[in-house]
N, C-alpha and C positions, 0 to 999 in steps of 0.2 A: 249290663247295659250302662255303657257311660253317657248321663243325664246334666245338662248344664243348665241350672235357672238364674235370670236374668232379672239381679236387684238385690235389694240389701234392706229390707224393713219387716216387719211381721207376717204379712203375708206371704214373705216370702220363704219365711222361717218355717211358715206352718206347710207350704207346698215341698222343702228340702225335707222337715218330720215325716212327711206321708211320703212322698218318694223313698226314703231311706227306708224305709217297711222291706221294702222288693229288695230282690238280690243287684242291687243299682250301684253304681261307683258316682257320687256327686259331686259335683262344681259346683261353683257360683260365683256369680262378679256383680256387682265388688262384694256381698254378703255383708255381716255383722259380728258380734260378738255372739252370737247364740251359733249361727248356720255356720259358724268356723268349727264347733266341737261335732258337727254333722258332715261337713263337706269340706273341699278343697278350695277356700276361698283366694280369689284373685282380684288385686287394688282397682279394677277397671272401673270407670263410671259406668251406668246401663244405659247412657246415652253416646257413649261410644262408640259407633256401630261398626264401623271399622276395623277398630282393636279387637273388640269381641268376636268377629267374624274371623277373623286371624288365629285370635286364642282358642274357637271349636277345631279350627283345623291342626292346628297345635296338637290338640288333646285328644282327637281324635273322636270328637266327638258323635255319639247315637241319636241323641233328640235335645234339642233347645226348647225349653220351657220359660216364658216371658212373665213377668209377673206385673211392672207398672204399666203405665199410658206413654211417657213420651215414647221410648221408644219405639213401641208401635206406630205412633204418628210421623217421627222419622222416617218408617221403612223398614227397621230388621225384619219384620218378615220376608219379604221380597230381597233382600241383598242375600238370606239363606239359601230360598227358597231356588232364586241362581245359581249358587254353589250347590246344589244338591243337598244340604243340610236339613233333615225332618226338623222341622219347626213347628211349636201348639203356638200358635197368636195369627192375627186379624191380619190381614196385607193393608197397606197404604192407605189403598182406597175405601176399604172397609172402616180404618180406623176412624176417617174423617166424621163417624158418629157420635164419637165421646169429643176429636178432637177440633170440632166445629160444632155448637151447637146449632146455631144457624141452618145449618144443612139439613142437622137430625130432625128439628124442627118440621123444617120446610118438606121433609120426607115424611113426615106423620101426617102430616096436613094432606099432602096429594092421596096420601093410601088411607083416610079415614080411620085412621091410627087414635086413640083417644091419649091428648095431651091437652094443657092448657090453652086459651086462645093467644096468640103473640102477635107480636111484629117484630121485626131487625132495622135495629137503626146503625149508621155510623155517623151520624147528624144530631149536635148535642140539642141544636133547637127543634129539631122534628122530635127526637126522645119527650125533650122536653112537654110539649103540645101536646103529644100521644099521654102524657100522667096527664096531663089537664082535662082532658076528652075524658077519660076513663077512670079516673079517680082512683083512691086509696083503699085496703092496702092493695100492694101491688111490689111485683118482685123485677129486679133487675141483676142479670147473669152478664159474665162477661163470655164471649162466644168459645174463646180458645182452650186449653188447659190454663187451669189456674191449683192446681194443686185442691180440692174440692173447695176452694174456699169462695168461688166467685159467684156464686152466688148471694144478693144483697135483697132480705126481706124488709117489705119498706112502707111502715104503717103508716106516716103522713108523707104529705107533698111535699115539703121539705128535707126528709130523710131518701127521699126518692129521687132529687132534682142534688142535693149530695152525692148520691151515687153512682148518677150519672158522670158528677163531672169526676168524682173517684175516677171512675172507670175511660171516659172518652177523652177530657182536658187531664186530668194531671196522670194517666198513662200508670194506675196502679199498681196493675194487672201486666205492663207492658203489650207488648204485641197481641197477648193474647185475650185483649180488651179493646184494640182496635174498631170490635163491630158488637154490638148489644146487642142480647133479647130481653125483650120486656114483655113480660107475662104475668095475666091475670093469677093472684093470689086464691091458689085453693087450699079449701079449710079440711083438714082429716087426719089420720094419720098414714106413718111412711111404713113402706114395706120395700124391701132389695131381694128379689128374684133374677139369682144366676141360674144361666143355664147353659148347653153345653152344646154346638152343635158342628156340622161338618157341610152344613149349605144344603143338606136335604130334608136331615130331621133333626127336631132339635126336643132337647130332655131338659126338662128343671130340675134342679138341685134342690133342695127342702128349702121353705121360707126361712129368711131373718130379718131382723130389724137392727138397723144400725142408729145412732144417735150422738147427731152431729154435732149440736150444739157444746160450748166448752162447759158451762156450769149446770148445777141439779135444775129439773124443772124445763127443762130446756130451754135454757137461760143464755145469755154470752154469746157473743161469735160463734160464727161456724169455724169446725176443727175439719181435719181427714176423719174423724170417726174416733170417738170418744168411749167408744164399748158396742157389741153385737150381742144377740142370740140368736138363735138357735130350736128347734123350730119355730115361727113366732105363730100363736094361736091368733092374730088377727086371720094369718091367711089361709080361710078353713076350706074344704074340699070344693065348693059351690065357688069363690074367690079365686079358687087353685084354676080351675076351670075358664073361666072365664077368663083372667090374664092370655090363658094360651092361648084360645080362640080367641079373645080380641085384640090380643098384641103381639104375643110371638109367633105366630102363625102369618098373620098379616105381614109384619117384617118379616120375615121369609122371605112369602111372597114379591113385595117391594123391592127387595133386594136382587131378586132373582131378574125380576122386570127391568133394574135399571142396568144390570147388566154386574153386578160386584158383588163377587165371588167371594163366601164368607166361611171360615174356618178359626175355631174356638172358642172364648169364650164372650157370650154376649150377658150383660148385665143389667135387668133393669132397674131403676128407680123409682118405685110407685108411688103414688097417693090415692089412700080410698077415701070416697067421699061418698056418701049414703051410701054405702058397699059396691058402689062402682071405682074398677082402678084406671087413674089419667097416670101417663108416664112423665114423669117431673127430665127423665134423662137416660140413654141409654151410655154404658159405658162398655171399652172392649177387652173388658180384664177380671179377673177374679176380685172383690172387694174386701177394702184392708177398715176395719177390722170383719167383714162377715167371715171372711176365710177362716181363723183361727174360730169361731164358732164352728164352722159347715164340717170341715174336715176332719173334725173328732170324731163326730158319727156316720164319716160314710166308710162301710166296711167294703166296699168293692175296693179291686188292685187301678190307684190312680195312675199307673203308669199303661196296662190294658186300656183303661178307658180314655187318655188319651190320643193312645195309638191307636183306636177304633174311630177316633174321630178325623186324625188325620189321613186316616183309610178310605175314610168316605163310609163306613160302616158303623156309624154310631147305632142303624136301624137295631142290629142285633144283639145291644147291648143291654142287661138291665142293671140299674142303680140302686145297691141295697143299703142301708141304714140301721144304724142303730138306733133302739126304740127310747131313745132318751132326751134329756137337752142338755145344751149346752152353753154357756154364756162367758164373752169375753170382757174384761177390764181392763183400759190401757191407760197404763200410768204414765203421767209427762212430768217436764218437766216444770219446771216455775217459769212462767213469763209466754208459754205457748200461747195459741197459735202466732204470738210475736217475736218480740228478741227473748231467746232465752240463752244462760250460759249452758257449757258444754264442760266433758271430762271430772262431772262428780262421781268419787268413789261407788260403785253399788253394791250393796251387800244383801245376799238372798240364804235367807235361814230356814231351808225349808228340806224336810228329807224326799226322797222321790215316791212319788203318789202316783196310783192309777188314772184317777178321777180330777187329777190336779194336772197342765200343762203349760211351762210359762214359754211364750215367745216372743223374740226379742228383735224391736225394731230399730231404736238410736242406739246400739251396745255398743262399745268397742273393746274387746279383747287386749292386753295388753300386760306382758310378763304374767300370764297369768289371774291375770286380776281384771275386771270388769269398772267400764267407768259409761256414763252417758256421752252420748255422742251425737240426739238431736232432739227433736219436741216430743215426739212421742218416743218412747223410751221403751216399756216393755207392754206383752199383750197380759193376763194371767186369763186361761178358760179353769171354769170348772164344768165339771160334769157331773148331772145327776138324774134321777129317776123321773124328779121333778124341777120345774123350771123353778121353782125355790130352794132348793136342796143345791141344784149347782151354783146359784146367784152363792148362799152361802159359803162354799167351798172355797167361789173365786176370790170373792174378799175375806173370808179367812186368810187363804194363802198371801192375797196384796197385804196382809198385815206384818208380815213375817219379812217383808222384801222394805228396804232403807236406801233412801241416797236422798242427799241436799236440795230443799224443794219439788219432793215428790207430790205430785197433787193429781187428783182423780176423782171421778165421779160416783156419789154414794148411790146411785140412785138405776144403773143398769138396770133393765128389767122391771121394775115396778110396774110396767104399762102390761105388759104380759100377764102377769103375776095375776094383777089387780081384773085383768079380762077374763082366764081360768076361775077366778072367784065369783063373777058378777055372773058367768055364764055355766057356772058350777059344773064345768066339764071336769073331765078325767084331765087330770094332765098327764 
């Protein structure tokens, strides 16, 4: 089956490793240094849509497999989906969830959806009144895609009425900071539940935890995602439970009511808070770094299961697992999530491991040779019996991997770790 996935960073790396299992011929555009020594990568942007619709036909393409957000927001689902092109991703209409928060929002609120309390402003002085009314702390998103970074947590009134005009006057974010949500700050921790569905029934994917922040402690700006694991023992069978029935069930629902037709992958973004989950955000893509987590341990064939979905027959499917975890570390490079340089040497000393998988999101290939080529650079998972055994493996292995201001977080997983011990489960 010839398989084309659309994008060029980790995640995408880890969805061409599990594709290439199957007897599959892959593509990808525009790809990396890592998914060139796996597939047949091609220079396109993934926001191309045009080109890329061009180059399936080219190629001859069986299934397009999506991996970021814009182009979802663009449409490639629906410019395929006209050509008769089997596509896994969200149509237009659907994406408007991750790529409007506003909307998603306004949609949890009608369907008794549990989220934060908000409002939407594009009015820097109404913004402004709405933090005085409501006090600190208090978070402010920019509505559009922002690369996950638009969201701004904002302990005083000052740091808050800054963010505003970040965001509304001086046009940070650009377009896609045009319209605010300003939402009550809840206190908890985060949990990311993908799940998988084709508009009738929908399956979750084992819990992970991602960790945005850039430095230990969860310190520093927000990054795309600074490390994941794999399963994450906050979210125990009783919590498993409940997300479904009070969130992805509901959005089902909702969706079905307002009339937009959903196929692939829905993502959500939880916060528990006294062991209730509010959704900080849904997104309509597999998450970069959970993915290089999740997909080590799912042993089903990911190319079945997403042609069950696109069948409209996900009912009959069941999702098996490995009884293990898993935890990803992603190295950047110096100066992230800001200016950083580009094109340092990388040099990776590491012989090929079961339990060890590195993937590669800023790589570029080049005579041979490996050089960086954006802010996040590589993913490293380990895999282990225990969620300390794999933390181990990963940064064993990150230790063995070199290039010119590599910097990375020591501290993956300890949240986990430190839960398994307090709550003296099995891991």
């Amino acid at each position: 089956m010839k398989i084309f996935v659309i994008g060029g960073g980790g995640r995408e790396h880890a969805l061409v490793w599990k594709l290439s299992q199957g007897k599959n011929e892959i593509y990808c555009a525009p790809g990396n240094g890592g998914i060139a020594q796996l597939a047949q990568c091609h220079k396109v942007s993934s926001e191309d849509v045009p080109t890329l619709l061009k180059l399936a036909k080219e190629l001859r393409i069986d299934l397009v497999v999506v991996g970021p957000e814009a182009p979802l927001v663009l449409g490639i689902a629906d410019q395929f989906r006209r050509h008769k092109i089997p596509i896994f991703a969200p149509n237009q209409e659907a994406a408007r969830l991750e790529g409007e928060k506003a909307f998603a929002k306004t949609l949890m609120r009608q369907y008794n959806i549990p989220t934060a309390d908000f409002e939407v402003f594009n009015d820097e002085k109404r913004a402004k009144s709405y933090v005085e009314a409501k006090g600190v702390p208090i978070v402010v998103k920019a509505s559009g895609l922002a690369a996950g970074k638009g969201a701004i947590v904002c302990p005083t009134k000052e740091e808050a009425f800054n963010a505003i005009e970040r965001t509304l006057v001086h046009k940070e974010f650009g377009k896609a900071g045009e319209t605010i949500v300003i939402e009550e700050f809840l206190n908890g921790e985060e949990a990311s539940i993908i799940a998988l569905t084709d508009g009738k029934t929908i399956k979750t994917l084992i819990p992970s935890q991602d960790h945005k922040p850039l430095l230990d402690g969860d310190k520093g700006p927000n990054t795309g995602g600074m490390g994941a694991y794999a399963p994450a023992p906050l979210v125990n069978r009783k919590l498993a439970k409940a997300i479904e029935q009070k969130i992805f069930n509901p959005l089902l629902v909702a969706l079905q009511k307002e009339g937009i037709e959903y196929c692939g992958v829905i993502y959500a973004g939880i916060m528990i808070t006294e062991d209730r989950p509010y959704v900080l955000e849904f997104n309509c893509r597999f998450g970069d770094p959970e993915t290089q987590a999740i997909l080590p341990l799912f042993e089903s064939d990911l190319t079945e299961v997403i042609l069950a979905t696109i069948n409209g027959k996900l009912v009959d499917f069941n999702l098996k697992w490995r009884k293990d975890f898993a935890l990803c570390v992603v190295a950047a490079s110096a100066g992230y999530p800001r200016k950083y340089e580009k094109g340092k040497p990388i040099t990776i000393d590491l012989p090929n491991q079961d339990d060890i998988i590195i993937f590669h999101a800023g790589t570029e290939l080049r005579d041979g040779k490996l050089y960086t080529a954006g802010g996040r650079v590589l993913g490293v998972t380990g895999i282990g019996q225990t969620l300390s055994q794999a933390k181990a493996r990963a940064y064993q292995a990150l230790s063995q991997i070199k290039f010119d201001g590599i910097y990375y977080r020591t501290d993956i997983g300890d949240k986990g770790i430190r839960r398994i011990e307090k709550n003296q489960i099995k891991e």
